[in-house]
N, C-alpha and C positions, 0 to 999 in steps of 0.2 A: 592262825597267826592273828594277833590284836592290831588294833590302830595305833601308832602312834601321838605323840601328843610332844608339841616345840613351846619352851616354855624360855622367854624374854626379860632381864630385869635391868633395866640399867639404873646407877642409881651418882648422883654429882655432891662429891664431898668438897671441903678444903680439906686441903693438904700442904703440911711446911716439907715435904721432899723434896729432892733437886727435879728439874723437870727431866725428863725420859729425851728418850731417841725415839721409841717405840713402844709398843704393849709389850709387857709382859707377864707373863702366867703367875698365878700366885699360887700357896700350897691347896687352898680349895678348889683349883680348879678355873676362879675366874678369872680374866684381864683386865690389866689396869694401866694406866697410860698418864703419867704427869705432865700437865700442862702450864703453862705460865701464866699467872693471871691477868697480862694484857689481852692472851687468846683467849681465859677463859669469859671475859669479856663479850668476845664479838661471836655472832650468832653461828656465823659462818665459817670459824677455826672450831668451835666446839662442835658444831656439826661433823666437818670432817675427823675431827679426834675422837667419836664417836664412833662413826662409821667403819674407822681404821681398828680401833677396839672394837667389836662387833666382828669386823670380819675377819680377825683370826678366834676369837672365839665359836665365829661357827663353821670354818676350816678344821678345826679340831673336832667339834662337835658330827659333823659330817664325816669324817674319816674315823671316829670310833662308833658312829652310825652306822657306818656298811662295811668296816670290819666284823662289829658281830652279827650283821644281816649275812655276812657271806658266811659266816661259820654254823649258822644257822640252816642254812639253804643244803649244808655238806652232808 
């Protein structure tokens, strides 16, 4: 069995959409999260907007992880 290899890209657009409640998935796979530009603003709402994107992308990323590691192991 190989090593694996975790690969991170975050990357801060504008955007004229309505702001979010929450992340959500886009058809490629990654998370997106609208924020309102008085938060995007301050260091410390995009940090957490961040964060909050992140951690369902790699709850996802983790659970199709060790699904094929267990189908793997079978």
């Amino acid at each position: 069995m190989g090593n694996d290899q975790m690969r991170v890209h975050v990357e801060m657009v504008e955007s004229h959409e309505s702001v979010g409640r929450g992340p959500v998935k886009g058809p490629d796979g990654s998370f997106t999260l609208q924020i309102s530009e008085a938060e995007a603003s301050s260091i410390d709402q995009c940090e957490q907007a961040l964060l909050q994107t992140n951690y369902e992308a790699i709850r996802e990323a983790l659970s199709a992880h060790v699904t094929m590691a267990s189908k793997k192991s079978v």
